[in-house]
Structure formats: structure tokens, C-alpha cells
C-alpha positions in Angstrom: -39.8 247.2 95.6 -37.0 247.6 98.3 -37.5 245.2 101.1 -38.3 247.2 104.6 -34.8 247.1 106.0 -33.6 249.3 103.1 -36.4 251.1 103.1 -36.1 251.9 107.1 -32.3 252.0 107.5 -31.4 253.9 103.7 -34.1 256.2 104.3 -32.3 260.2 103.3 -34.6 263.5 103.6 -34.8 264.0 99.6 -35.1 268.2 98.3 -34.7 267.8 94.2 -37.1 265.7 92.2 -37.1 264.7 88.9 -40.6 266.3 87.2 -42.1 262.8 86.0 -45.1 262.0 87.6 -45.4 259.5 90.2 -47.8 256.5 89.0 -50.8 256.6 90.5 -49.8 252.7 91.5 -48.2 254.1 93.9 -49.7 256.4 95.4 -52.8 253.8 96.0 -50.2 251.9 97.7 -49.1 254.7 99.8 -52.5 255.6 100.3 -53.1 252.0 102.0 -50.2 252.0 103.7 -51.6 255.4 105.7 -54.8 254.1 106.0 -53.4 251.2 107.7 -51.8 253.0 110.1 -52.3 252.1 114.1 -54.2 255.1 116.1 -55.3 255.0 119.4 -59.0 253.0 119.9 -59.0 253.1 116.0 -60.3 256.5 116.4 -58.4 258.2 113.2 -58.1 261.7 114.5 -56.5 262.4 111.0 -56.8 263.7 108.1 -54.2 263.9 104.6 -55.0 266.7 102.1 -52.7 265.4 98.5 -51.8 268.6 96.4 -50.7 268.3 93.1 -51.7 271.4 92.0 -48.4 273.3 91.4 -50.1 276.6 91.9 -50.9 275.8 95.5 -47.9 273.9 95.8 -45.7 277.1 94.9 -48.0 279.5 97.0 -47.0 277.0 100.2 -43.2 277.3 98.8 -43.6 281.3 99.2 -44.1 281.4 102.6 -41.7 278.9 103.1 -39.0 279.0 101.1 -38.7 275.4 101.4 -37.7 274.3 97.4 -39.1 270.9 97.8 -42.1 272.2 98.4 -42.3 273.6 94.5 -39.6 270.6 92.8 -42.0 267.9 94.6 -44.6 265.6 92.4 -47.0 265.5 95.4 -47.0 267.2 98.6 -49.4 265.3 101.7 -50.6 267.5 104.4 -50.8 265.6 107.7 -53.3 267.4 109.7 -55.0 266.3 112.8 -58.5 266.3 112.5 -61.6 266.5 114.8 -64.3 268.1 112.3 -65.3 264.7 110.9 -66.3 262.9 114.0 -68.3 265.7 115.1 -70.1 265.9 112.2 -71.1 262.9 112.2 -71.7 262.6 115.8 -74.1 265.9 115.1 -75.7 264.0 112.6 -76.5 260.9 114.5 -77.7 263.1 117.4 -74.3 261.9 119.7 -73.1 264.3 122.5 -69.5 265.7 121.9 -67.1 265.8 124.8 -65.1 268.8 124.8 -62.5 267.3 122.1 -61.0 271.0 121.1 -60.3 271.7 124.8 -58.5 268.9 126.7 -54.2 268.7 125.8 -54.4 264.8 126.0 -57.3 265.0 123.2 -54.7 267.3 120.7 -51.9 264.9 121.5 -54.2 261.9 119.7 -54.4 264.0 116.7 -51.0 264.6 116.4 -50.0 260.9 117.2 -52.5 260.1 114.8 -51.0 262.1 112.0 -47.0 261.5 112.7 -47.7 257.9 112.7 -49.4 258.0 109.5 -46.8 260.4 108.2 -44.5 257.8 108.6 -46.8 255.4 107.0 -46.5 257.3 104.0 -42.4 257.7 104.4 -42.0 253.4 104.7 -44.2 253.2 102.0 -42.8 255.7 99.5 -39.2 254.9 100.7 -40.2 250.8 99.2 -41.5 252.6 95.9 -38.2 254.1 95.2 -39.4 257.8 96.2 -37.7 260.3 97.9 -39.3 261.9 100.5 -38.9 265.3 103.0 -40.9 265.9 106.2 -41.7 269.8 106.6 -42.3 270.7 109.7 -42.0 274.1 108.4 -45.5 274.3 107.5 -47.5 274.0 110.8 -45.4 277.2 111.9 -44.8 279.6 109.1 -48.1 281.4 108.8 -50.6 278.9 110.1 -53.4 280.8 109.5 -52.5 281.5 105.9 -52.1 277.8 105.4 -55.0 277.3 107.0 -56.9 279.6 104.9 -54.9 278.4 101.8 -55.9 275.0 102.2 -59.8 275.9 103.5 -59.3 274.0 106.6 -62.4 274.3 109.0 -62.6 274.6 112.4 -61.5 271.3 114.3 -58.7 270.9 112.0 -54.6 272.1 112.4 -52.0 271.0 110.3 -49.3 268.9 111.6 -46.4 268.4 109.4 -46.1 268.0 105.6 -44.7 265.2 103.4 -43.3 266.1 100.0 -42.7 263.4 97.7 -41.3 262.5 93.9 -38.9 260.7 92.2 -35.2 261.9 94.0 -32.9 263.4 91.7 -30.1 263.7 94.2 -29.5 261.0 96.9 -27.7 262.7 100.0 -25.6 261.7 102.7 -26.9 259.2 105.4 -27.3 261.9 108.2 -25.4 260.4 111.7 -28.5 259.7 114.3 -27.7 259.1 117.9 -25.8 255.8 119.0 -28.7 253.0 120.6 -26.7 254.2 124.1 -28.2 257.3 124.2 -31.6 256.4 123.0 -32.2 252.6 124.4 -32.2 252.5 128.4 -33.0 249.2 130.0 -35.5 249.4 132.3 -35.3 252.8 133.5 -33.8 256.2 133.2 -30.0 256.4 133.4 -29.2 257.8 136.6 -25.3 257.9 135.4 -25.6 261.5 134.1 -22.3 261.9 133.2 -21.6 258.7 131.2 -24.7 260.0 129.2 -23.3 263.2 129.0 -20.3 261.8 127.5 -21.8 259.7 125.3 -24.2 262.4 123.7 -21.0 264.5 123.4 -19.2 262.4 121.3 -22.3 262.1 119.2 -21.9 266.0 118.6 -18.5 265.9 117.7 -19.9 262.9 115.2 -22.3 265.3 113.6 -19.9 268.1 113.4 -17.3 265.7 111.6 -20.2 264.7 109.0 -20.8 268.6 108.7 -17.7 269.8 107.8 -17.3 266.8 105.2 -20.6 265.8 103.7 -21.2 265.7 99.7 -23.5 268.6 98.6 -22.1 271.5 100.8 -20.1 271.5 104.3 -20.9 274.0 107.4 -19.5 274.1 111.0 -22.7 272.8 112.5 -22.4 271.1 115.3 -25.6 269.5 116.7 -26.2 270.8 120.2 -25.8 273.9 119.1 -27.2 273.8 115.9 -30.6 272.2 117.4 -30.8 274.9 120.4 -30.3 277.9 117.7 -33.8 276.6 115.7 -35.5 276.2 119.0 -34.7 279.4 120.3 -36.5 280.7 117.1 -39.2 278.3 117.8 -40.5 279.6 121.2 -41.4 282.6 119.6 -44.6 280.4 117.4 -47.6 281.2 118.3 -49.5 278.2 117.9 -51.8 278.4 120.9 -53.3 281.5 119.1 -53.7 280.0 115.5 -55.5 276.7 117.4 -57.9 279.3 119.1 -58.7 280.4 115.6 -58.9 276.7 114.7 -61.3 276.2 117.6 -59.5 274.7 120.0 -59.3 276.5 123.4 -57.0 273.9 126.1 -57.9 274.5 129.3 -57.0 271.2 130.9 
């Protein structure tokens, strides 16, 4: 087992798998290291569906055309979950606060989930798996993944998780140098020192762009990042989480 500074620092999103089947070993492990995972007042707002099936698996890779979603052993679905406290609480005769409705409320969920997504990335990463976040999912067609995955109401997904055993190992992506992500204290209020230095971290990216293994672009990151938001303001998430039955109104 790789020791948790390789695991952290040599972690690479992984797209190819090999198609031998990930012990089960493992994924006990992995499912104790989400399990584990810190939420806020213990409360657990979350929820992971596994899939192995490679029917549903390839279903999910149709809408989103993301190939690890089909080349994967196992694919976690992170979802933020509100359905089993309340049916508990209905069962022990508890009175629900308005869970579905209040922002800070859907922010634990999420929390919840990403944390224990990352849970599940540490511990894979120590097995020797590759892993890939897919964001992709929550956004695509929620309410066919929704529907795909018989999610109730109460429930959203938040991001997936697709594991196996890597068959490729790519390029260490550049991340942002500690100056532009550690700030002592406070906020820099030197604006164009921060400037400069996040500029130099897109020339970085750029560099690693037009020279990686595995294919080169022109990317820059700025850019690059802006262009998928831009596409991303145009989700309609508010609407599939009113189907979900949540309704935000404070």
C-alpha cells in the first residue's frame, strides 16, 4: 500500500482501466475510508450508490460521453442525501425542519459528499487504483440520472467517482503555486502581485499543454476554465432540485 504522501501528492485523474476486477479487499477498505469521513455534527447528509453493472454503467457513458465511465471496474455516485433522516425521523414521530428549502442545509450535503468523495480518492489512490472525479454527471441530464439511478425525493447527485486498475498513468497536471492559494492571515490586498503571480501560473499550464505525453492543445488555463463555465451557467439545476424536492427560499 503506498504511504499517504504518494498517495496525496502522485495522485493523476486516471480515464483507461485495465478490465480485472478490483478485489473486493479493497473496496471494504475504501468503503471504511468513506465511512470515516468527517461531516458536520456527524450528521452524514450522504449517500454512495456503487455500480458495477456495466449496463448502467454504459447508459451513464451515453449521456456523457465520458469513456471512463464505461472502461471503469466500479463507478461511486456521491449524492447528497436527506431522504434517510426523514424517514427515520417520520418513523420515530420527530418534526422535520424545512431541510429541502434552506441553501445552508444543501451546502451540508454537498460538503458531506465531496469530503467523502475524497475519502474514496486517498483511499483508492493507497490501493494502487486509478481514479477520475466526474463532475459531468450532476449536470448532463439530471433528471435522467436521477431516474436512471431511482433516486427519491431528498436526494441529488453530486459528483461521480470512477475507479479501476489504471492502464495509463498521465502527466502530473500543474496546480497553483501555495502563493496564490495560502494567504496569512487575511486576504491579499496587493492585487497586482496576485495578479502576477496567477499569471505566471497560466503561462505554466499553457507550457504543460502544448508539451504533455498523451496529446498536446493550446489551452491555456484562464481561458480554458472561463470557456467551460460559460457553458456551465446555462445548467439548470435549480429546476432538476425542484423535481428532487428541494425548493430554496432562504
Amino acid at each position: 500500500m503506498k504511504d499517504v504522501k504518494e498517495s496525496l501528492l502522485g495522485r493523476t485523474s486516471v480515464r483507461r482501466y485495465e478490465r480485472e476486477a478490483i478485489p473486493q479487499e479493497t473496496m471494504d477498505f475504501i468503503y471504511e475510508a468513506v465511512r470515516n469521513t468527517p461531516t458536520s455534527y456527524n450528521g452524514q447528509q450522504y449517500s454512495v450508490i456503487d455500480i458495477s453493472d456495466q449496463t448502467l454503467k454504459e447508459k451513464l457513458y451515453e449521456l456523457t460521453n465520458q469513456k471512463q465511465l464505461k472502461t471503469c471496474n466500479r463507478l461511486l455516485i456521491f449524492l447528497a442525501d436527506y431522504n434517510k433522516i426523514e424517514l427515520l425521523a417520520r418513523r420515530k414521530g420527530i418534526d422535520v425542519p424545512p431541510l429541502r428549502n434552506n441553501l445552508d442545509s444543501i451546502f451540508l450535503g454537498i460538503i458531506d459528499a465531496s469530503l467523502a468523495m475524497m475519502s474514496a480518492v486517498v483511499a483508492a489512490q493507497a490501493c494502487g487504483l486509478g481514479s477520475n472525479c466526474v463532475g459531468y454527471l450532476r449536470t448532463v441530464d439530471p433528471a435522467k440520472v436521477a431516474e436512471l439511478l431511482k433516486l427519491p425525493k431528498g436526494v441529488f447527485v453530486v459528483c461521480g467517482l470512477a475507479l479501476g486498475i489504471p492502464r495509463e498513468q498521465p502527466d502530473l497536471k500543474p496546480k497553483e503555486p501555495k502563493e496564490c492559494l495560502f494567504f496569512p492571515n487575511e486576504y491579499p490586498a496587493d492585487t497586482e502581485r496576485l495578479t502576477d503571480d496567477m499569471a505566471a501560473y497560466d503561462e505554466t499550464v499553457s507550457h504543460y499543454n502544448r508539451n504533455r505525453a498523451g496529446g498536446t492543445n493550446d489551452n491555456d488555463w484562464c481561458g480554458h476554465i472561463l470557456d467551460y463555465y460559460h457553458h456551465a451557467c446555462d445548467y439548470r439545476l435549480l429546476d432538476y432540485l425542484k423535481a428532487q424536492g428541494f425548493d430554496i427560499s432562504k
